[in-house]
N, C-alpha and C positions, 0 to 999 in steps of 0.2 A: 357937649357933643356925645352921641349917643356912639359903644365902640362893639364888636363885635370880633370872629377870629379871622372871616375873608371876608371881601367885599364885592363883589363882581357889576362894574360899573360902566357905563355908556354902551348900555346892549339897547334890542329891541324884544323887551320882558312878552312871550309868551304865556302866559300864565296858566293856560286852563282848566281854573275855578269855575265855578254856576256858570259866572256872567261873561265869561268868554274876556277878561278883561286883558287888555293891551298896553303896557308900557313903555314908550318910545323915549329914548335916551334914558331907560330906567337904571334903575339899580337895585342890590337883593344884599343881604348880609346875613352870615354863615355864624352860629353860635354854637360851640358844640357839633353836634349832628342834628340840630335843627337849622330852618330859616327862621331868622331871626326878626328880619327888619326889610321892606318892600315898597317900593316908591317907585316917582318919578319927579325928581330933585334936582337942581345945579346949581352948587356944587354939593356933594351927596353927602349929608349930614353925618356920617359915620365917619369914626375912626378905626381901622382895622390891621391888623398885625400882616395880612398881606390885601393888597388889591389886583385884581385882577380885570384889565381894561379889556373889553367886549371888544369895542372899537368898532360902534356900531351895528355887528353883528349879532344871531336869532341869539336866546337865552331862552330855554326851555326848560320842562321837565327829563329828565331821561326818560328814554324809549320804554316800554315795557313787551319782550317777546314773550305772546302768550303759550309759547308750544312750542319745544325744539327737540332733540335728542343728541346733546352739545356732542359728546365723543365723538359723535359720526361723523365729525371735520377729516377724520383718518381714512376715512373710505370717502371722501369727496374724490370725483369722477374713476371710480375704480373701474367703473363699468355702465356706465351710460348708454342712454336709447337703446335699453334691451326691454322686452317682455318681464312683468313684472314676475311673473313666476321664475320666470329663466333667472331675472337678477338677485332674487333672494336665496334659490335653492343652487348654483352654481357659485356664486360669488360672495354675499354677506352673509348667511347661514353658517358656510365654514368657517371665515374669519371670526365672525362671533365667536363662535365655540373654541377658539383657541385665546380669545380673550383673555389678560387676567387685571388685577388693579391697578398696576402702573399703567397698561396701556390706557385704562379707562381715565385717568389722572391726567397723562399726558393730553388724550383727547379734548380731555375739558378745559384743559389749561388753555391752549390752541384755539379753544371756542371762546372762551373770557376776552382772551387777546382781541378776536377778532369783532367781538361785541362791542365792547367799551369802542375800542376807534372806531365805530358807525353810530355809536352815541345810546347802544342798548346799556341801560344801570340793571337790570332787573330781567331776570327770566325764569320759564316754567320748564322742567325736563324731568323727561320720563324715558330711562334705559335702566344700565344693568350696574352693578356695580357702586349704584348711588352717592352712598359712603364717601368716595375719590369726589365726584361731582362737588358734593356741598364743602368739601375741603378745598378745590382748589375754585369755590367762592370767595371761600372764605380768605383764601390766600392770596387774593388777585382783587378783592375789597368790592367784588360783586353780592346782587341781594337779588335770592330764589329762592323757589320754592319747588322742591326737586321728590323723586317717589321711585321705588323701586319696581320696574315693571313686572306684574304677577302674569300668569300665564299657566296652563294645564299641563306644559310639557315641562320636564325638567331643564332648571336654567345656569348657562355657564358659572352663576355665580354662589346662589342658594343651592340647588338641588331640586326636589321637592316641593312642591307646592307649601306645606304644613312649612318649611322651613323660609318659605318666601316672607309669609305672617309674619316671623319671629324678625325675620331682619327688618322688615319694616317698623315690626314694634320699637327695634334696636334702635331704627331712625330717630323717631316720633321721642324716645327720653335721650337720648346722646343730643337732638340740635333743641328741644324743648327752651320756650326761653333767648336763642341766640340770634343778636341785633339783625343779624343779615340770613340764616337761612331758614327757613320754613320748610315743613314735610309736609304730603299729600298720600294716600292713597291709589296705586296708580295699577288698576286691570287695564291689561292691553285691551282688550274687544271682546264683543260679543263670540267672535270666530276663533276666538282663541281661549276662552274662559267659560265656562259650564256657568251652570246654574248656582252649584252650591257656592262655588268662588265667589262670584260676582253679589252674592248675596252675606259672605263672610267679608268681602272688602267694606260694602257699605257699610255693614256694623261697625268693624274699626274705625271706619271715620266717621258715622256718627257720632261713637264713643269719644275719639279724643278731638272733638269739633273741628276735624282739618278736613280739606276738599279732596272728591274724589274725583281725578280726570280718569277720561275714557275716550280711546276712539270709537265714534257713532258714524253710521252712515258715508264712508267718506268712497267706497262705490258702487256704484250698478248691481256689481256683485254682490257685495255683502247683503244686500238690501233682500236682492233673490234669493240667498243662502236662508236665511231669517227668516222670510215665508215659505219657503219650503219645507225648513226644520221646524219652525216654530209657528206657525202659519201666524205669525203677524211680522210688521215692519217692527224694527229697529227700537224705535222709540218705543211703540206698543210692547213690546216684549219685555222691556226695561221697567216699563209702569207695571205690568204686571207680577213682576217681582220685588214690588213694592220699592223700587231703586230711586224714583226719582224726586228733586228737592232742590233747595237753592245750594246744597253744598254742590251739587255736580257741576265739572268743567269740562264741557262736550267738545273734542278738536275735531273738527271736521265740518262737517254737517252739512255735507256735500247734497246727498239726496233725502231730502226729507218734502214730504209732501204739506196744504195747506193743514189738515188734522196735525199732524206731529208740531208742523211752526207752533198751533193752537195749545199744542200737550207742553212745549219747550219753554213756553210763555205764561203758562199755567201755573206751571211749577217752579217758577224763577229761575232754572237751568241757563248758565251761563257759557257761552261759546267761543271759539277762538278758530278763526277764517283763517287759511293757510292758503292765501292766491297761486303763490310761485309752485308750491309744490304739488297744489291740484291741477295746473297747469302742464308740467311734467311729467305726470305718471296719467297722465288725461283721464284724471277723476272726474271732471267735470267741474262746474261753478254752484257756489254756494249761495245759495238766494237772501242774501247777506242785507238787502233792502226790506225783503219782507219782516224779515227776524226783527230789522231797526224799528217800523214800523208797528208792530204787537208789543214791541219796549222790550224785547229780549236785549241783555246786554253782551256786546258782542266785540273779542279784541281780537288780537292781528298776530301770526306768528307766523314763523319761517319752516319749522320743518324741520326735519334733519339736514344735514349736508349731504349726504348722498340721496338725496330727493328735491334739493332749491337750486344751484350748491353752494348756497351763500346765507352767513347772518346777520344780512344787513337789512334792518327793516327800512331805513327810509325808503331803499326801494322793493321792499315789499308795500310801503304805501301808495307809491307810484302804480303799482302792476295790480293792487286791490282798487280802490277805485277804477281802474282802464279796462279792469277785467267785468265789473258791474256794469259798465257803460254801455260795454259790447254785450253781455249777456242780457240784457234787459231791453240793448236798444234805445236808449234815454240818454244823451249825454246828462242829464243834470242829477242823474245816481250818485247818489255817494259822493256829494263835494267832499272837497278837501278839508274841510275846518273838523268836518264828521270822520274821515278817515285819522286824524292829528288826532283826534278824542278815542281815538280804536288802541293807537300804537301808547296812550296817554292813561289820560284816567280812566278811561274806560277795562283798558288792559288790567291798571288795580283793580278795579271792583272785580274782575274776572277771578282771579287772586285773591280774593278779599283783604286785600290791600289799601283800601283807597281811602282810608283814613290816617295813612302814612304817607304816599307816595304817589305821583300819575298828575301832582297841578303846584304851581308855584303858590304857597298859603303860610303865613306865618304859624308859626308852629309843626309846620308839618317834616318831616327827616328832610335832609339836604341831599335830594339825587337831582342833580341840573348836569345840564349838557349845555355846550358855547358851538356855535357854528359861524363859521368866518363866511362873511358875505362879500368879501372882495374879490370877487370872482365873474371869470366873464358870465359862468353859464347863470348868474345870479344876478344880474345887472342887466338892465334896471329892475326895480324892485317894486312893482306895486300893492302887491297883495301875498304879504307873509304867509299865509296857509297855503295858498294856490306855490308857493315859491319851496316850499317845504315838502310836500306830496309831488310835487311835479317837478321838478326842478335842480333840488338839494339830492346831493350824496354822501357816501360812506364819509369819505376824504372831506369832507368838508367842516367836521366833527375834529374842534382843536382843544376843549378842553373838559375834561366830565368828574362831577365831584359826587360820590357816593357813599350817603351817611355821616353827611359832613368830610370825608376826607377824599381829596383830592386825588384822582388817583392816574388821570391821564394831564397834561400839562403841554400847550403847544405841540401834540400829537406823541408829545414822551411819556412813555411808562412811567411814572413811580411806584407800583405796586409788583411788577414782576420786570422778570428778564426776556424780555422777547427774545433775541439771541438764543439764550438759553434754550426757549420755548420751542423753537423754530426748529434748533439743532436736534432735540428730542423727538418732536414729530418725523423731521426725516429720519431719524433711526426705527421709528415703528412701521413706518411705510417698507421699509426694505420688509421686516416680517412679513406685513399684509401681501408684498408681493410672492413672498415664499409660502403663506398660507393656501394663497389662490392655486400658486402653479402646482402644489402637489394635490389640491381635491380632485 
């Protein structure tokens, strides 16, 4: 008998490899931080030092959020339904700037929490204070790919633009190497980065082959700002600075016209749809069909918290496909099996991850999520994808193992203290409230 270190048996195996393959009463074994061993057997030819009974229920890859800015859990609903301008220059402009790194620690920890129990293993974030971020990955047995956001103005954390460089270089040899976090390159925007920045970022990631995210086009505005200054659109302006290439990871890409989809496709420029949060700040909808269509590759992410105000992507796969539906007019946009391959593998490749993680394949790292299907709003059960984008929530999410180690159990932490976690955030909230009342 073949033996392994876990076994995760009488699930309904998700897999999503090439062939979309389906294992009903399957089973997966855990070797190390690989998957070791993948069937569909009774009784399941493994022996394994623990089993873990699906009990019917989905077995999947873990989520992949392709885009968040995890600390922002601390300013979730600080200040809601205002004007965007009003809410950043009244309300999170000050709190930032009084920022230091525990809050940013605590922040992230609070986003870990809340990811893992909705079954996210894996996310991409770009804020301030980085460093804290990929630590309390690392501490809470999450796997990202995290970037120091650059910007023209001086920033609560670096200073200086020249000094922004240096700590990302800091990044890029400090996690160099380490199983769970990966660095990126990360200019905020066109509207907020000149010329010469945004052409010294892409050389650092050319240089040490990591991705460069950026937000592109995600409104109306920016789009007119761009032809007015630069009299081209967004994308144009970017090609012309010799910016563009399969390293970039473009969040937004709210308005982009039929030429730019053609220039994003062109140049293997990979993207990450943020539904909830263009729906909030009413950026508007991301032509997320056409992109799939030219074969741009395209994943799914939340956003920050004080723009979604949640990290829960199952139901941002809900609200991404419902939001295609209505935008296009087409109930049959963006089925569900294509939306699962957004939040999935798709999400790696975004990453350039996905010869590690995003599909159930032996050899590949062991990030799996368990979702309990005994539930009314899950019953009956015909069609597993349709049931998972539509259907399935946070709460549903009972056990997720990442990197081979197990690290949520019947909806218990083993990697951190939520308590702890919890107790910590409300002590940073009273600041955030003292920061507010005296700007």
């Amino acid at each position: 008998m073949m033996e392994a270190d876990v076994v995760i048996a009488n699930g309904t195996l998700l897999t999503m490899d090439a062939q979309m393959s389906v294992f009903k009463g399957g089973f997966i074994g855990v070797t190390g931080d690989r998957i070791s061993h993948i069937g569909e057997e009774d009784p399941v030819p493994i022996r394994a030092k623990k089993v873990i009974d699906a009990q019917g229920g989905f077995v999947l890859p873990g989520l992949v959020n392709g885009h968040t800015h995890a600390p922002m859990t601390l300013f979730r609903g600080l200040a809601d339904d205002l004007p965007l301008m009003e809410w950043l220059t009244e309300y999170i402009f000050p709190a930032e700037s009084r920022m230091d790194k525990d809050f940013v620690r605590t922040g992230a920890m609070l986003a870990c929490a809340e990811m893992i129990l909705s079954g996210t293993t894996t996310f991409c974030d770009m804020y301030l204070f980085e460093d804290e971020v990929a630590e309390a990955a690392q501490e809470t047995g999450m796997r990202c790919v995290v970037g120091e956001v650059l910007y023209d103005f001086p920033s609560p954390n670096y200073g200086p633009i020249e000094k922004g460089f240096e700590y990302t270089e800091f990044l890029i040899r400090k996690w160099s190497g380490n199983p769970l976090v990966s660095i990126a390159v990360e200019p905020h925007s066109l509207y907020t980065c000149n010329a010469d920045l945004l052409t010294r970022a892409n050389h650092l990631a050319l240089t040490h082959a990591v991705p460069l995210v950026i937000h592109v086009a995600e409104t109306k505005n920016e789009v007119q700002e761009s032809l007015k200054k630069f009299a081209k659109r967004p994308f144009e302006y970017l090609e012309s600075l010799g910016l563009l290439g399969p390293h970039i990871i473009a969040d937004h890409c709210v308005h982009v016209n039929d030429s730019e989809i053609d220039t994003i496709a062109r140049n293997q420029i990979k993207v990450v749809h943020n539904p909830e949060s263009n729906m909030k700040l009413a950026s508007g909808i991301c032509p997320v069909s056409k992109l799939l269509t030219k074969g741009v590759t395209v994943g799914l992410g939340t956003d920050g918290c004080a723009s979604n105000n949640n990290l829960d992507l199952l139901e941002e796969m809900d609200m991404a496909a419902k939001l295609q539906k209505v935008g296009t007019m087409d109930p049959t946009a963006l089925d569900a099996p294509t939306v699962l391959r957004m939040a999935t593998i798709s999400g790696a490749k975004v990453l350039g991850l996905e010869n590690l993680v995003g599909s159930l394949e032996v050899g590949k790292k062991a990030d799996i999520i368990l979702l309990d299907t005994r539930k009314p709003h899950l019953t009956p059960l015909y069609n597993p994808y349709s049931h998972l984008v539509y259907s399935a929530r946070g709460n549903d999410v009972t056990h997720a193992i990442i990197n081979g180690r197990l690290v949520l159990e019947n909806r218990r932490f083993l990697s951190l203290d939520l308590e702890e976690v919890l107790g910590r955030a409300k002590e940073k909230a009273q600041k955030v409230l003292s920061w507010v009342s005296r700007s």
